[in-house]
TORKESE-218616 format. One record per atom (N, C-alpha, C): residue in three letters; x, y, z. Coordinates in steps of 0.1 Angstrom, whole numbers, plus 5000, padded with zeros to 4 digits. Last residue first. Example, Ala and Ser with C-alpha at 12.3 -4.5 7.8 and 13.67 -1.06 7.14 Angstrom:
2
ser512849785071;ser513749895071;ser512950005079;ala513249435078;ala512349555078;ala513249675078;
***
This chain:
448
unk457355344884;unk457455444900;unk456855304909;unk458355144862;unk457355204864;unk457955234879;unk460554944851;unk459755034842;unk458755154852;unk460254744875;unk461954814866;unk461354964861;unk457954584876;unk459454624886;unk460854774881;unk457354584852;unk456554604864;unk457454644872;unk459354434836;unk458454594832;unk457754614842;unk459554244850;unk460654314849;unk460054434848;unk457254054848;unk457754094859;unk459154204856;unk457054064819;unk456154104824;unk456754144846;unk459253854818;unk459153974808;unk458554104820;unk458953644830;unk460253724830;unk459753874828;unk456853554815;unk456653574829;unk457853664835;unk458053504789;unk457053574791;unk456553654806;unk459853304794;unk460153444787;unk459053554796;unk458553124806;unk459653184811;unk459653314805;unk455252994801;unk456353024795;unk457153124802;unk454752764829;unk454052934821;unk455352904817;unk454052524845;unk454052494825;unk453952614821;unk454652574867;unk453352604866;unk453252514851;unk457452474879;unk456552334878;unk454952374874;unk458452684861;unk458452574850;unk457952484857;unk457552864879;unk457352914869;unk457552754862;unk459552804903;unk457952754900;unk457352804890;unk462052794889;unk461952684892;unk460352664894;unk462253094892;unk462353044876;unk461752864879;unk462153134917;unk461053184910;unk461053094895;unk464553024920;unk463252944930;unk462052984923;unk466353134911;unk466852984911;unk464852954915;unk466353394927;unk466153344909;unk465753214903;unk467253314951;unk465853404947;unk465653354930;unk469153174948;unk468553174958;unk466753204952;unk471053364940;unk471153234931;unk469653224935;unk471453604949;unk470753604937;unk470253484933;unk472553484972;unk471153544971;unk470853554959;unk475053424966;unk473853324972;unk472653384970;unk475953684955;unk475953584945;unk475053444952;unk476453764980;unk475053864971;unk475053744957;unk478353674996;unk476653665003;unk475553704987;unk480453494976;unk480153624983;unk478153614983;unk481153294959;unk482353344959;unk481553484970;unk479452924962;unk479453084959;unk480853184964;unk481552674943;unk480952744955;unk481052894956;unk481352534917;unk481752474932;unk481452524943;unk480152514896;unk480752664901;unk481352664916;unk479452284894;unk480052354880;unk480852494887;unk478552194913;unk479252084905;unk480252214894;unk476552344921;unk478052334923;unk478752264921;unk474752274894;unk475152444897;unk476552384908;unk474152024907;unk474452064892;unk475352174890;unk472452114925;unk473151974926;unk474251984913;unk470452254919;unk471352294924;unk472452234925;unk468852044907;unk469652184896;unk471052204903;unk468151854924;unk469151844913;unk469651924905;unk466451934938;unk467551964944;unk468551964933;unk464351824928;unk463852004928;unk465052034937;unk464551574935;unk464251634921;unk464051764926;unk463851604963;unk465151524961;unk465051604947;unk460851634966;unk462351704969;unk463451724966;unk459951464952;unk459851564945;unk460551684949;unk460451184970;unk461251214957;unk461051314951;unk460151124997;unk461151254993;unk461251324979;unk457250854996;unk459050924992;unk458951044993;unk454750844998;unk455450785008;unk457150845004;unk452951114994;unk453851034987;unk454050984996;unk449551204994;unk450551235006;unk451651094996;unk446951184992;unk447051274980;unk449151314986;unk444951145026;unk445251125011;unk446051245002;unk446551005051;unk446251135043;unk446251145034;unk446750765061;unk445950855067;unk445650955061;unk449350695041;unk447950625044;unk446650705055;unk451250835047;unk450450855037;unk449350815033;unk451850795073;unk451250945069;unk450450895059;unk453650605077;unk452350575070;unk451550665070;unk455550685094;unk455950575080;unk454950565071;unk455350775119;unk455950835108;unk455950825094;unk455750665139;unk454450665140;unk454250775127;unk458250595141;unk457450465136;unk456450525134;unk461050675141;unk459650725136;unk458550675131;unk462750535156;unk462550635163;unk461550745153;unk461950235148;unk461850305155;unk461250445158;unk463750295122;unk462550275119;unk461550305135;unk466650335133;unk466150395121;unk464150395122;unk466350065145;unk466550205157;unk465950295144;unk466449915126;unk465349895136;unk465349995143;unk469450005121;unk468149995111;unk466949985121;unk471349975139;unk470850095134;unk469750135125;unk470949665139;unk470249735153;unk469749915147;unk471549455125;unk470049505124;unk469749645130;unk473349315142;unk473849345130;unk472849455122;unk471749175168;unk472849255168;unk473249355152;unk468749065171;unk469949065158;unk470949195158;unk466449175178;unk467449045186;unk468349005180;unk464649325160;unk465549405174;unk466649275176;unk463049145150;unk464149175142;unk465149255154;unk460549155162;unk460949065157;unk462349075158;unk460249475166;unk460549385175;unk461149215175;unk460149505140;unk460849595145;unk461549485157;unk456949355134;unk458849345124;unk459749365131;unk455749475153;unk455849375154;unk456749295144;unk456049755136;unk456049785153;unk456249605157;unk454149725116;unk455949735112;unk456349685126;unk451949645122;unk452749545116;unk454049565118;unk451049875131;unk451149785145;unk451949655136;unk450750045110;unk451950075120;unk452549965129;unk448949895097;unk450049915091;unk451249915103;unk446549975116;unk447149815110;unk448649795110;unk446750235113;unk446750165128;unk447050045124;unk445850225083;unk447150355093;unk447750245103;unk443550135081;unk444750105077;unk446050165081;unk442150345098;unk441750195100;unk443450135097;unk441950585085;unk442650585097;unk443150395100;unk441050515060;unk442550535058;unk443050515075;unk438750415068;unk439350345060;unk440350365060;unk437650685078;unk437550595084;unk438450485078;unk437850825049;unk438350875061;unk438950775072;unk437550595019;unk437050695032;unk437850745045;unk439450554990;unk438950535007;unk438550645011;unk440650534962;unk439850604967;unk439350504978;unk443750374950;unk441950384952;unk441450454962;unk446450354950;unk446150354937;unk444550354940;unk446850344977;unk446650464977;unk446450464964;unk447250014979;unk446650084987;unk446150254985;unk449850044963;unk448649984961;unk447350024969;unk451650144982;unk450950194961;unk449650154963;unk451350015001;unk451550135004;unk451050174994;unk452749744994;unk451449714998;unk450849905000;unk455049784987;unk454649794977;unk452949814984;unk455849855015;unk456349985001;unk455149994992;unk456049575024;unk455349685031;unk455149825017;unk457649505006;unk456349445006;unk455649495014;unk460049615015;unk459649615005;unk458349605004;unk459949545038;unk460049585043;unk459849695023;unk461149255039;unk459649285045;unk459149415040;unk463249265020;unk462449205017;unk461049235021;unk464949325043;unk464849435032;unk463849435025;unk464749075056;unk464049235069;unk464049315058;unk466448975047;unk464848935053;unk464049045049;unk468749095049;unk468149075034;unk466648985035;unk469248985074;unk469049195068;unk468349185057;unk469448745078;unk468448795084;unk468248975078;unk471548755063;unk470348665058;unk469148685067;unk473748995060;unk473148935063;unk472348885057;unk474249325047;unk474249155037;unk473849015040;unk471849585043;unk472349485048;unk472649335046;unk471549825025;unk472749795029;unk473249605034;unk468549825022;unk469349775012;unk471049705017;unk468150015043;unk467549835047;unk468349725038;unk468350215028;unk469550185040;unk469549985040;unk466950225009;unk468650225006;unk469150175023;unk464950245023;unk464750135015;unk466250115008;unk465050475038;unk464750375046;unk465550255038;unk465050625012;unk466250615027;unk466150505031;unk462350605004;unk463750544997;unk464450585003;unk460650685022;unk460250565022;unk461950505016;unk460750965041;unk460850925032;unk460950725031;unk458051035070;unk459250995064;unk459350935050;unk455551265074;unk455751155061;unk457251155062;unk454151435096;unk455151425093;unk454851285082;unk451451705104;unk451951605101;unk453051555093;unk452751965133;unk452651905115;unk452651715116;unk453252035155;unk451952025151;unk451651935137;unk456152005158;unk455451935166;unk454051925163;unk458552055143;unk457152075138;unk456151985145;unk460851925151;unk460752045156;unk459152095154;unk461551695136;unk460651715147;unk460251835157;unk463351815115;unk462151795110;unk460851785125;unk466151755128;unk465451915128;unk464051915126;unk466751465120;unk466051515134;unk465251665136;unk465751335092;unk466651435096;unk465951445111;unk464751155074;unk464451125091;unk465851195096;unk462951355048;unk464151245053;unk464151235071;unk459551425044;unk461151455043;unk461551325049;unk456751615039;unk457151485033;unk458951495036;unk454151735057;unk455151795055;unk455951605053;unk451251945065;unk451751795063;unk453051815053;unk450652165090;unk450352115077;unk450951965077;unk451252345111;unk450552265114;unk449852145099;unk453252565123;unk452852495113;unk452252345109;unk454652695145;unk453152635147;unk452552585137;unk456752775139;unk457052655148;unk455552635149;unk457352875102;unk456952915120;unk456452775125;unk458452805082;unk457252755078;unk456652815092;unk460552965077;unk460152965071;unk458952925071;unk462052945106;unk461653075097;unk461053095087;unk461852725116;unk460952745117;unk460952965113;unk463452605095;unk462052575096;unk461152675101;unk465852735108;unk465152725094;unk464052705090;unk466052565131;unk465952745131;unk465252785120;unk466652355132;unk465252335133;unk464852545130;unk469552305107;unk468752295120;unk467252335120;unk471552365094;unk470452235087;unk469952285100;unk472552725085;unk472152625095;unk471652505086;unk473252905066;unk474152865075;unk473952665085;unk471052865037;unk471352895048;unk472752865056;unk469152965009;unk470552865016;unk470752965030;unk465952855001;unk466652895006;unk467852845012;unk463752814975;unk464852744975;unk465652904984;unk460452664965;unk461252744973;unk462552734975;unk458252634943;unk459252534948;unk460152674952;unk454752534936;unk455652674941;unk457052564947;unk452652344931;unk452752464925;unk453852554925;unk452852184954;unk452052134941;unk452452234926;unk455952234974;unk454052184970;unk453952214958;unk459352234985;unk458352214969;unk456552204974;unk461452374994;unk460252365002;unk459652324988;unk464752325001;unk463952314992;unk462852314999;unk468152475010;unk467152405016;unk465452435007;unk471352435013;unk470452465003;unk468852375011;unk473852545036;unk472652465032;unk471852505023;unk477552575041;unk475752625041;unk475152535040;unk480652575048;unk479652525046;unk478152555048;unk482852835033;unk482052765046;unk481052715039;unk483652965012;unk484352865015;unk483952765032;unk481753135005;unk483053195010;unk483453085020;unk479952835007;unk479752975009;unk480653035012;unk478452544995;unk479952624998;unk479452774996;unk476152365006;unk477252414993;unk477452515001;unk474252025006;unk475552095015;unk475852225003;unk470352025010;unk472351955008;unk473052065008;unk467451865021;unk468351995018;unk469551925017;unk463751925017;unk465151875017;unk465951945016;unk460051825014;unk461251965021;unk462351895023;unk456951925000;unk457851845007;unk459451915008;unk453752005020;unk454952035014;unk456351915017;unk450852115019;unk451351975017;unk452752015014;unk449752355022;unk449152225035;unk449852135032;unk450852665029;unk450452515018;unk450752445032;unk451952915039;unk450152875039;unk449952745034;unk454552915033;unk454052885048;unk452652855050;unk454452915004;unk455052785014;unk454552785027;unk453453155002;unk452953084998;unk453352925008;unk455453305014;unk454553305020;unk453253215017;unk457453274996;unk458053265008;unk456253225018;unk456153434972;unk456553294971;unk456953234987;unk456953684982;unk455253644980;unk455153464981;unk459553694982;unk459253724993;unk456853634992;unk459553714955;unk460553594963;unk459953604980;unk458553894945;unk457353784939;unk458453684948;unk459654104956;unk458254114961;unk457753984954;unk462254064941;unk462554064952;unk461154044961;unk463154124912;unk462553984919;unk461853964930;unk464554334914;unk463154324905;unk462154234911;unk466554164924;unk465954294934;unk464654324926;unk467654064900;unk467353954917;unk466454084925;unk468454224884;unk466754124882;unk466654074897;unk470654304896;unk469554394890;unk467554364888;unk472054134894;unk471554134907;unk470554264903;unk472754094867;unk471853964872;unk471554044889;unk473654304860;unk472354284856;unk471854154863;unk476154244877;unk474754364880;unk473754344874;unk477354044865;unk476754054874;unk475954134882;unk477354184837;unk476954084836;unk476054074852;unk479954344847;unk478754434841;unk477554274840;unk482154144851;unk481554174865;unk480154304860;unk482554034826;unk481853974838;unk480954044849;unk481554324803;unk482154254809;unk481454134821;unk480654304766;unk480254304781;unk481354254791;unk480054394738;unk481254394746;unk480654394758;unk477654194715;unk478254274717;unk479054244731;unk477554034690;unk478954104691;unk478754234699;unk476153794697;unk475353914694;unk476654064693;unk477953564698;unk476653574692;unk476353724691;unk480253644708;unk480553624695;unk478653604693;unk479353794737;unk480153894720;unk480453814711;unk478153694746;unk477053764741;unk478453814731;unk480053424754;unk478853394742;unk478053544741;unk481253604771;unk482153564760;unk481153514750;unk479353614791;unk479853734786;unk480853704771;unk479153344794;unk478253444791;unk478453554782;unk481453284809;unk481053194794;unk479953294789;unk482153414831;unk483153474821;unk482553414805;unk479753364847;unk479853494843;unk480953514829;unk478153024835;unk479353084842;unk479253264839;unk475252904828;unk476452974824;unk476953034834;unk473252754826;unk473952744836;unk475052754835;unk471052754810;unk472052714806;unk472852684817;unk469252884828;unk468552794824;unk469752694818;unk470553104841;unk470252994851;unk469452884840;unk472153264820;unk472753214838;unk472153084840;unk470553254800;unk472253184799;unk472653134811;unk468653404811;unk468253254803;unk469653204807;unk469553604815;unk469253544832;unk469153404823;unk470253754795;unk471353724804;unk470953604816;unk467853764785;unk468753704778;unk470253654788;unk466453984800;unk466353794803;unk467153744796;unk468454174795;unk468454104812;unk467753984809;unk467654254771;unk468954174773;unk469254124786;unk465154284773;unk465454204763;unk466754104766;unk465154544791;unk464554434796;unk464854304788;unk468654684787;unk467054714788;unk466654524789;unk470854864811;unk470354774803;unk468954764799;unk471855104826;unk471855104814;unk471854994806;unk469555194856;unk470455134851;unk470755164834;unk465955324856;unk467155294862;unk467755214856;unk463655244848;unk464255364851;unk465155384852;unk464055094812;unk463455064830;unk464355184837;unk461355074789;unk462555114795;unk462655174807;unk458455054780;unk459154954787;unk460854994785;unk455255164786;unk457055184791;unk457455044790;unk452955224782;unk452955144771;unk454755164772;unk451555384804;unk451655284803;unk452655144800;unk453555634814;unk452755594805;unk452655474802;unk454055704851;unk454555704839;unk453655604827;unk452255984870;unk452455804857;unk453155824848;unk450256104896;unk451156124886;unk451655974879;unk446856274897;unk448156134902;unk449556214891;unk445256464898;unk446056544906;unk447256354907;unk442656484884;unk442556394894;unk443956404905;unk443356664862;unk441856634867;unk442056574878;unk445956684855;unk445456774856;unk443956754866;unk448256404861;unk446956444856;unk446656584868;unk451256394845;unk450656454858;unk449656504855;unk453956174837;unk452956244836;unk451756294848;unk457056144824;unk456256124837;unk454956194838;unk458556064798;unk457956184798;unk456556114815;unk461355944791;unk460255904794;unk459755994802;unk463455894762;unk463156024770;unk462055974774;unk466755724755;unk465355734761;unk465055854768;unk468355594733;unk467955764739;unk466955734740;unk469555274729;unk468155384726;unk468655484737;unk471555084708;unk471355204720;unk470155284716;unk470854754703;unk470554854697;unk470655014711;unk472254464700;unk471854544706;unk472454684709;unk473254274665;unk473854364682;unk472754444687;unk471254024664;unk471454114660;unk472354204673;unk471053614649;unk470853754663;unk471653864659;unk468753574623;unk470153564628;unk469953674641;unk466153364634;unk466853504622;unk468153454630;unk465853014631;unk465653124637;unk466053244627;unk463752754607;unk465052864616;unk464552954622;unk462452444600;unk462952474613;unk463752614613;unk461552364568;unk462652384578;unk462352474589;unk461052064545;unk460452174557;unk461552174563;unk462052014515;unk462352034526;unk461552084535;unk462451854484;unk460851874493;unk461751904506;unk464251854457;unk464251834470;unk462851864476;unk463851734421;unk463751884435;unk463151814443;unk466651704396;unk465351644409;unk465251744419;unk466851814372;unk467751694377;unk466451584391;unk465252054356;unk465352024369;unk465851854364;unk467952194332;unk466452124332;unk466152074346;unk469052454309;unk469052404326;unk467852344322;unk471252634294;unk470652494291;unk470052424301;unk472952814299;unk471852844303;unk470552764303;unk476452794312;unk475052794302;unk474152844308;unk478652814330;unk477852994329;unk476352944314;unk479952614338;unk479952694323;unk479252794322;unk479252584364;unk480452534358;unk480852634346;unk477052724372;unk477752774379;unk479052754378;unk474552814349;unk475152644356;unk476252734361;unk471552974354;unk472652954354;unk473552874358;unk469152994373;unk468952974355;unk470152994350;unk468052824398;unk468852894393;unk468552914378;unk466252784429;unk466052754421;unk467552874408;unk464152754458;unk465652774454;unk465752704443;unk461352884473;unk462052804460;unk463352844458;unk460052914502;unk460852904494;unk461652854488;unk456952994520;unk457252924506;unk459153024502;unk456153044554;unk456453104540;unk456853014526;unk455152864574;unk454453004573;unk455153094560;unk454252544576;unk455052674568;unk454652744572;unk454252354606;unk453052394597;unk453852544586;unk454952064620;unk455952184609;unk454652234602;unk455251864648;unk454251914635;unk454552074630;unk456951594654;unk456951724656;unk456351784645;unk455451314670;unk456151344656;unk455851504657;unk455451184690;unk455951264696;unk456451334686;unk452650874695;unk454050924686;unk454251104693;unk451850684718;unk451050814709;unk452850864706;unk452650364723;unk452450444724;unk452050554717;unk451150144713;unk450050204716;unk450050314722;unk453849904724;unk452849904716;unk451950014724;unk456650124729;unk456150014735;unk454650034724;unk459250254707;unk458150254713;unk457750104719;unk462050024700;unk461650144703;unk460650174709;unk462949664691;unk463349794698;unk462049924695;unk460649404707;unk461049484694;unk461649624702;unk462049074714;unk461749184719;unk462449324704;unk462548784709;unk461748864698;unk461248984710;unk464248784738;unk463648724725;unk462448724723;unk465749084753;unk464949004751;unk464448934740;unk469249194741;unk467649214745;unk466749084743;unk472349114750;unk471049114743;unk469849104749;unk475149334758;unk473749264767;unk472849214757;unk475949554755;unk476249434745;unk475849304756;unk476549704787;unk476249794771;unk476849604764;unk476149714813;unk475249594803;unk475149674792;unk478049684841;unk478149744826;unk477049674818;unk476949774872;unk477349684860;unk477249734849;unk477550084891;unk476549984885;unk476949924874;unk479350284896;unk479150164904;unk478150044894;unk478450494880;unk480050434878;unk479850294884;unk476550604889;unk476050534880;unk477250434875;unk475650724916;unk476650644911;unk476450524902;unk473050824913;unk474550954920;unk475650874914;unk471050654911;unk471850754905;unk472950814903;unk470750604942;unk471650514933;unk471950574915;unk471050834965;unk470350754954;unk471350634950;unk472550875000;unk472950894982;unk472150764974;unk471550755021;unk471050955021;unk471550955002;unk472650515026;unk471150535023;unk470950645019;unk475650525000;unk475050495016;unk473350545013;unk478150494985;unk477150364989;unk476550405000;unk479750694987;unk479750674976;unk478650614977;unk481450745012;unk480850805010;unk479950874994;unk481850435020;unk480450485029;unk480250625019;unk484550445007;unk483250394996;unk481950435006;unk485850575034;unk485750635016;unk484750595008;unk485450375048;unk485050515048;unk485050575040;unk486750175037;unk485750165040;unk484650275042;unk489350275033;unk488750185026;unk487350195027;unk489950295064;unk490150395057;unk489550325045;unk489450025070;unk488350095077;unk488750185070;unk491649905056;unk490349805055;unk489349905055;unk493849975066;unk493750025060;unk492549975053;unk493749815096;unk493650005092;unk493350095083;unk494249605085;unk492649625094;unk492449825094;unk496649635080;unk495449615068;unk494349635077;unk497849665107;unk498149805097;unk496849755083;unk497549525116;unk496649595121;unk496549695118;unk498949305101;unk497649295102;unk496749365112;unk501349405087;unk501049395098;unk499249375097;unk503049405052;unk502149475061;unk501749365072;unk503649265030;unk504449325039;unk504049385049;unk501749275011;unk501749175017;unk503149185027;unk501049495000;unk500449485012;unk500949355018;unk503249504983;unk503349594994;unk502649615008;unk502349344968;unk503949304972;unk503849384983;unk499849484957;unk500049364960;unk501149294971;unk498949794958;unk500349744957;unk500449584961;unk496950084951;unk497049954957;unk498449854955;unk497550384970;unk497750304958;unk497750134958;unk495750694976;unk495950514981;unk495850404967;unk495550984981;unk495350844968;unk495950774970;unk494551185007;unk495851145005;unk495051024988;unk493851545013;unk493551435012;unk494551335000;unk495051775015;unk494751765024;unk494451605026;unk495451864986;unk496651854998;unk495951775010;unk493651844956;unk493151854975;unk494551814981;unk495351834936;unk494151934937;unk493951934952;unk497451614940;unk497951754939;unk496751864938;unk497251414969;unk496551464955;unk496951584951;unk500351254973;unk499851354980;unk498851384967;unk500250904984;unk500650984980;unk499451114977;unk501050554993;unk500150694994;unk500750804989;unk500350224993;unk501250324988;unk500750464987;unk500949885000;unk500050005000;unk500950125000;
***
């Protein structure tokens, strides 16, 4: 075994494996190097990380054959996805000159049939001299600016090129220096990074009454689900923390994972129904109904290699599945409570079962300490047994520090924060971006 220094992280060592070298070793020096080993793949293989995350882990089946007489593509009766081209102009490309010999002897050879798909070409943006004449009624004594404004009082960008800038930021998830380098070879024109980042904190403060409206939306919804992961903040650790319901997906970063957060956002008397991981902060919501996540559970229970663990994964499945099924039909009130009480007093007699197995213990303690937790969703209709709309409404973010590793100053969290959340329920509504963009800018920007 053989170490050496990563030249990106100093801090952290690459363990080289060495056959000749471990067999020179002490057997409490491999037992040493067994648990270092060991702790490294815990942070690759564990219940809190999907199986997604590590798609490197999972067997290779590229030249696998498919099933016999299994046909490739659609399944039978799917509805096709054939993209419908309706013209809106006619053009014939056509010559009356051969381009070898300059004759003029021309007969069609064969003509093409094309429909086509373009955009225009993009254009430099245009300087306007703006004079916006404020007006002051004589009869009624208000004062206005004219409706039909759309140049914003302030700053020297106009509304076209701020969404254009915010699309690149947050929909592309462009970097400040990639941006500014794609507006001068697309649209030639000269921007700098740090002129880039004013217009984006420009919009973030435009933003600022539909981030705060959104804030309050979350605290009134009765069904929310709610997650959070780690990112870097002037090199300290924060939290990204997601509130999703049906309509509106929230995204605050914080200092804290703790119960503080909650209860700034949802206040300690929030009494709704609330879907998450068996983070401890969550019990802070003493009034709320709680829904532990079902796929933690079902990655952890996964972990275990035993013949009594791979029991217990098994039960414990068939609980999961019995869960679908169960909420695939309409029940009465009485009916859901009924099944609730079943349910729980089943797992509660698994739990106990399985307690007498040393190797089980963190799992049973796992299930345990929220037992009365597991089956929300059966008492309340229209309630997931998973995290998973959480977990999805984390993945941008998940993405974003992948790429930008971590915010460089408080006002770049905030922008992300606010922008990231509005643009995020705008696309779980189906409203077109542009448009919603649009309209909130000229409102904000444009007018007293």
């Amino acid at each position: 075994m053989d170490r050496k220094k990563s030249e990106g992280n100093s801090h952290r060592e690459i363990i080289v494996l060495d056959k000749n070298l471990l067999n020179q070793k002490s057997k409490e020096e491999l037992v040493k190097f067994v648990l270092i080993l060991g702790h490294r793949l815990q942070q690759y293989e564990n219940s809190n990380t999907p199986s997604s995350a590590n798609k490197h882990l999972k067997p290779d089946t590229s030249g696998n054959q498919s099933k016999k007489n299994a046909q490739r593509g659609a399944p039978i009766g799917h509805e096709g996805k054939t993209r419908k081209q309706i013209p809106q102009r006619k053009e014939i490309i056509d010559c009356e000159e051969c381009p070898n010999c300059h004759g003029h002897h021309l007969e069609d050879d064969k003509i093409i049939k094309q429909i086509i798909e373009e955009i225009q070409e993009p254009v430099a943006p245009e300087i306007i001299d703006g004079e916006i004449h404020k007006k002051k009624c004589l009869d009624c004594g208000i004062t206005f600016i004219p409706p039909k404004n759309t140049l914003p009082l302030k700053g020297s960008f106009g509304i076209n090129l701020m969404i254009l800038v915010i699309f690149i930021k947050f929909i592309l998830r462009g970097v400040l220096r990639k941006t500014s380098s794609f507006l001068e070879v697309s649209h030639a024109f000269n921007i700098t990074p740090a002129s880039i980042n004013k217009i984006i904190r420009r919009v973030t403060e435009a933003a600022g009454k539909e981030y705060e409206l959104l804030k309050l939306k979350i605290r009134n919804a009765t069904k929310i689900y709610i997650d959070e992961t780690s990112f870097s903040v002037l090199g300290k650790n924060q939290w990204v923390w997601v509130f999703r319901t049906e309509t509106d997906i929230l995204l605050v970063i914080r200092p804290s994972r703790g119960s503080n957060v909650l209860e700034e956002i949802l206040g300690k008397d929030y009494a709704g129904t609330i879907i998450c991981d068996c983070w401890r902060a969550y019990n802070f919501l003493v009034l709320a109904n709680i829904q532990r996540c079902w796929s933690h559970l079902l990655r952890k229970s996964k972990e275990l290699i035993s013949v009594v663990g791979i029991h217990l994964h098994e039960k414990l499945k068939e609980m999961f599945e019995e869960i679908k099924q169960f909420n695939l039909t309409s029940h009465t009130t009485e009916e859901r409570i009924k099944k609730y009480l079943e349910m729980t007093s089943q797992l509660e007699e698994i739990i106990i079962y399985y307690s007498k197995y040393p190797e089980l213990e963190h799992v049973i303690k796992y299930i345990n300490f929220n037992l009365e937790h597991w089956f929300t969703c059966i008492k309340i209709e229209g309630i997931e047994p998973t995290n998973n709309f959480a977990e999805q409404s984390l993945r941008e973010s998940v993405v974003v520090r992948k790429i930008i590793g971590a915010f460089r100053s408080e006002t770049g969290k905030e922008n992300y924060e606010t922008l990231a959340s509005i643009i995020a329920s705008w696309q779980l509504k189906g409203l077109d971006l542009k448009s919603e963009l649009k309209k909130m800018l000229i409102k904000n920007l444009c007018f007293c």
